[in-house]
C-alpha positions as CSV (number, residue, x, y, z in Angstrom):
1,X,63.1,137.3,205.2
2,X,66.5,136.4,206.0
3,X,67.2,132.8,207.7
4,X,68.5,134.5,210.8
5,X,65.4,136.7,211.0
6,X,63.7,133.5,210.4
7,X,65.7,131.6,213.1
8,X,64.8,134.8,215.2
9,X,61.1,134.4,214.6
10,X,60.9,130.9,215.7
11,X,62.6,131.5,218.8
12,X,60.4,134.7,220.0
13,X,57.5,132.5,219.2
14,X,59.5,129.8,221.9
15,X,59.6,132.5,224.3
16,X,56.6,133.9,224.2
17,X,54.7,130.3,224.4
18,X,57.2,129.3,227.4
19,X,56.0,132.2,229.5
20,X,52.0,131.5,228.9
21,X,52.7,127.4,229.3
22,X,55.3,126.8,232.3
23,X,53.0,127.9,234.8
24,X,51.0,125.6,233.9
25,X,53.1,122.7,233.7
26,X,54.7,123.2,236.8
27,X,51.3,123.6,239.3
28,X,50.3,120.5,237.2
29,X,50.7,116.5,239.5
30,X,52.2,115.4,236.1
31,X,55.3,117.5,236.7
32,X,55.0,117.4,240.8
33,X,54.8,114.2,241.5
34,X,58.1,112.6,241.0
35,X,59.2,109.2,241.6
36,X,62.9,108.9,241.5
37,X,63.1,105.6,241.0
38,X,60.4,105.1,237.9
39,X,63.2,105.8,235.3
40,X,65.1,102.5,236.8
41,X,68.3,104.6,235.1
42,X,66.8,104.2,231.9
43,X,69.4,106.4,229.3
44,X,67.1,108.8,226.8
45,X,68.8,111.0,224.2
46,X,66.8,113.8,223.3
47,X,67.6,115.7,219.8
48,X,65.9,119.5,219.5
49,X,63.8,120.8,216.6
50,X,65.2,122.8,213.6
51,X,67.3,126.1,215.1
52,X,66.9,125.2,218.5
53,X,69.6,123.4,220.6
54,X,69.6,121.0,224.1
55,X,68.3,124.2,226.0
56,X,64.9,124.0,224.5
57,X,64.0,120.7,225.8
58,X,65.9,121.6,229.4
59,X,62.0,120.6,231.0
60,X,62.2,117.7,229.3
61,X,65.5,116.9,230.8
62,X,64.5,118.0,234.1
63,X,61.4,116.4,234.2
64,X,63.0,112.8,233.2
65,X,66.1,113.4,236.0
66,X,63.5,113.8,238.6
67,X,62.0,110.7,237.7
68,X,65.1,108.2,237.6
69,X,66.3,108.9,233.6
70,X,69.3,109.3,232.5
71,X,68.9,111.8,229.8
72,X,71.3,113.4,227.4
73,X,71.4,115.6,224.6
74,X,72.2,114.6,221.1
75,X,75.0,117.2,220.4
76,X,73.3,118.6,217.3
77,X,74.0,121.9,217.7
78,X,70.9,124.0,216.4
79,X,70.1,121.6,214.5
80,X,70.9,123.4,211.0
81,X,72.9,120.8,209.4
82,X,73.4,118.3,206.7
83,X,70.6,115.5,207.4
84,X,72.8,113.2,206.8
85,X,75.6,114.2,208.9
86,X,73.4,114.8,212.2
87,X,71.9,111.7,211.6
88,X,75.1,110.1,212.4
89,X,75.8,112.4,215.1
90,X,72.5,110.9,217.1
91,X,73.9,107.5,215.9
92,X,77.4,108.4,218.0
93,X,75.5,109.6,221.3
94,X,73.1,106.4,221.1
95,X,76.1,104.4,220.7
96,X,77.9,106.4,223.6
97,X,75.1,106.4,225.7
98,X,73.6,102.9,225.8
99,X,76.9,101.9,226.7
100,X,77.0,104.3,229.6
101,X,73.6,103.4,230.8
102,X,74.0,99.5,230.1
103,X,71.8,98.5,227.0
104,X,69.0,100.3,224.4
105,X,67.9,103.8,225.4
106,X,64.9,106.0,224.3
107,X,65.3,108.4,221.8
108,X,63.0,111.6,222.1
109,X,63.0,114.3,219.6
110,X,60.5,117.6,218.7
111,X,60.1,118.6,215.3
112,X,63.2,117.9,212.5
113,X,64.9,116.2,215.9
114,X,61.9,113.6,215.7
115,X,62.7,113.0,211.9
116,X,66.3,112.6,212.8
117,X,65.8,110.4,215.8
118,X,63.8,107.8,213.9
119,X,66.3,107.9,210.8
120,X,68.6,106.6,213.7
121,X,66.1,104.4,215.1
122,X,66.0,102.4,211.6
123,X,69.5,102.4,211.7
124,X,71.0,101.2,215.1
125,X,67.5,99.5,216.7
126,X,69.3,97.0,218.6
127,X,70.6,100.2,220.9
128,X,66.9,101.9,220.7
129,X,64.0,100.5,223.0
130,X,61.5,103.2,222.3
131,X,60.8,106.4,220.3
132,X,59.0,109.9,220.9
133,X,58.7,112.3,218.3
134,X,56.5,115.4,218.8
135,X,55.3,117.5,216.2
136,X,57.7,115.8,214.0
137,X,56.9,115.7,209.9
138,X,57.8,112.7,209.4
139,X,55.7,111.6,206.7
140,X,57.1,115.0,204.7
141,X,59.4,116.5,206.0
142,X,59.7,119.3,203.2
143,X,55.4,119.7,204.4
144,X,56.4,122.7,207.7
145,X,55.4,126.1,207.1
146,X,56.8,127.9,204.1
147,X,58.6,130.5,206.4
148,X,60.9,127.5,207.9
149,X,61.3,126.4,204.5
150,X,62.2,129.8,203.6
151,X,64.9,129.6,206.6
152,X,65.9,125.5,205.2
153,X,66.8,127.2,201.9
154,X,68.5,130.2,202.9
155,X,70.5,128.3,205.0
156,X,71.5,125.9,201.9
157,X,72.7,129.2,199.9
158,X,75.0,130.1,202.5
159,X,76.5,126.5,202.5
160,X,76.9,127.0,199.0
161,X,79.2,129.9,199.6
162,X,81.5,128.2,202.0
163,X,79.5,128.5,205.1
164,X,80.3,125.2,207.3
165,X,78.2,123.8,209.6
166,X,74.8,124.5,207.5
167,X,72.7,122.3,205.6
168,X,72.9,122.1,201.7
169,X,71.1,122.0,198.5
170,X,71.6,117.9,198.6
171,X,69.9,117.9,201.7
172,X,66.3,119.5,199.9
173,X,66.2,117.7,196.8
174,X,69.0,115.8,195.9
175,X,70.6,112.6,196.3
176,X,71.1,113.4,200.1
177,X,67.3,114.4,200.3
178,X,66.0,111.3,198.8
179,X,67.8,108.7,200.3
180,X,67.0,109.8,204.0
181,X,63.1,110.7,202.7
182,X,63.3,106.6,201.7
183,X,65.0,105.8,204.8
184,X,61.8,107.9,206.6
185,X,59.2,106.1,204.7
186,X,61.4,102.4,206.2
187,X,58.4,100.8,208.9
188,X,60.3,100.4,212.2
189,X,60.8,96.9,213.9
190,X,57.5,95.6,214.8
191,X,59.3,95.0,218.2
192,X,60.0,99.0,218.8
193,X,57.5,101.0,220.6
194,X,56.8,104.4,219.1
195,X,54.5,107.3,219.9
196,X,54.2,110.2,217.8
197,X,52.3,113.6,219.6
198,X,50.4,115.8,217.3
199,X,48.2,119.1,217.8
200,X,45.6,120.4,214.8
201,X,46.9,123.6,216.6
202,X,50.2,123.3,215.9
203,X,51.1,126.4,213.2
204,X,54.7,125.0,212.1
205,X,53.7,121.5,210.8
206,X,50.6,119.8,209.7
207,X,49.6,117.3,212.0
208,X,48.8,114.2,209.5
209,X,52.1,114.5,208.6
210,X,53.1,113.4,212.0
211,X,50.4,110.5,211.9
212,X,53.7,107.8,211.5
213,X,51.9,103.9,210.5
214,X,54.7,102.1,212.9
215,X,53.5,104.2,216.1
216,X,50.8,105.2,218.5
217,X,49.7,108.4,217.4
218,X,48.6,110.7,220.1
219,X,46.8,114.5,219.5
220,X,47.4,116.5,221.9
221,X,45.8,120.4,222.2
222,X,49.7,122.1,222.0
223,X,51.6,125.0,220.2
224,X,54.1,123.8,217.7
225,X,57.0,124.8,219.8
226,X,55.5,124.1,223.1
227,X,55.4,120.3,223.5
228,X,58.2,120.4,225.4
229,X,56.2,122.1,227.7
230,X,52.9,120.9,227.8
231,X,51.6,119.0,230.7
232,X,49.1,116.6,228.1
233,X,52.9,115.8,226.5
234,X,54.1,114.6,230.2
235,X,50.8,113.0,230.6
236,X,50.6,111.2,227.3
237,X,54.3,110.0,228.0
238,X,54.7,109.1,231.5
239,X,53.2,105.3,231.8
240,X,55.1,104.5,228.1
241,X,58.0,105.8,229.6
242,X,57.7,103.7,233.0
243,X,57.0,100.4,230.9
244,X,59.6,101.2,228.6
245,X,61.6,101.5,231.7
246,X,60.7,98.5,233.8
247,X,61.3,96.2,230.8
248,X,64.8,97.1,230.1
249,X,65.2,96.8,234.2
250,X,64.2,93.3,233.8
251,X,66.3,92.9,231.3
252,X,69.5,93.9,232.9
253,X,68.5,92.3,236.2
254,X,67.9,89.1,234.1
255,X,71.4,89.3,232.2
């Protein structure tokens, strides 16, 4: 199968979990009950999984604007880049962003976007004050389901052909590929929260590879693709989010 086809497959699956879960999520409290002011203008950057793009985690976004966020994508496109490279494209919107919303933000990312996200949490965590990753391999990342690795490598032959924009052969197994696999296995500061959401029913990823040593690991009963949408998500993350949130307001108010 070809990697569009493969792109393709991924994204009917988006669709067709989207229509069975936003009902639920929006007659759930978790999404109807919104205090404005909980966020305290708290900046978040959120980073989308492999082939998706800042639409797919629009609830998110949403659902942390309601609440008093400030949120912002992470300007990876679909996310079918050089490792490298979109790892310091996240590095350039945290930079931009916790200077726009005065000091550290959250970074949030699903799937390769949580991998990414903490690659920039190791490198810049004086402008991160807390992580989410859901469903993210983080433990091994090369570990999703052979049909995305299928897409990964059929995306590095077209680099090799002159495609831009597309992740290469470095980024699987060479220099590239090992030095952003050590730079995944770094601990994070013992002073950064972390949660990492998992599901035994996620079909893309392997959930112990999302069990990450320097955070909270949280299961959750969730569709790969549908943790953006999942109530238990909202749920699991609301009171990290709020403390996350009020400690960075007394911060400010301190300074």
């Amino acid at each position: 199968m070809s990697a569009a086809r493969q792109l393709q497959s991924l994204a009917r699956e988006h669709v067709a979990v989207a229509a069975l879960t936003i009902p639920r999520l929006l007659r759930h409290s978790v999404w109807r009950d919104a205090n404005p002011h909980e966020g305290a203008g708290l900046g978040v950057v959120l980073v989308p999984g492999f082939g998706a793009s800042d639409f797919s985690l629009t609830f998110a976004t949403t659902w942390l604007r309601d609440r008093g966020y400030q949120p912002t994508g992470a300007g990876v496109g679909f996310n079918v880049g050089c490792t490298s490279e979109l790892v310091e494209r996240v590095e350039q919107r945290l930079e931009e962003h916790a200077e726009a919303t005065g000091g550290p933000v959250v970074l949030l990312g699903q799937s390769r976007g949580g991998g990414l996200a903490r690659l920039a949490a190791v490198r810049r965590p004086d402008l991160v004050c807390g992580l989410v990753m859901l469903g993210s391999p983080v433990l091994d990342p090369m570990g999703a389901h052979p049909h995305v690795l299928l897409a990964a490598r059929a995306l590095a032959r077209l680099s090799a052909i002159g495609v831009p924009g597309l992740m290469n052969t470095d980024c699987l197994s060479g220099t590239c590929f090992e030095d952003n696999i050590k730079a995944a296995a770094a601990p994070l500061p013992s002073d950064m929260p972390a949660v990492s959401i998992y599901s035994k029913s996620d079909g893309i990823v392997p959930w112990r590879l999302c069990l990450d040593p320097s955070a909270d690991c949280v299961e959750v009963h969730s569709t790969h693709t549908g943790m953006g949408l999942d109530p238990d998500v909202y749920l699991t993350l609301r009171p990290r989010l709020a403390t996350w949130a009020a400690q960075q307001y007394d911060l400010r108010d301190a300074g």
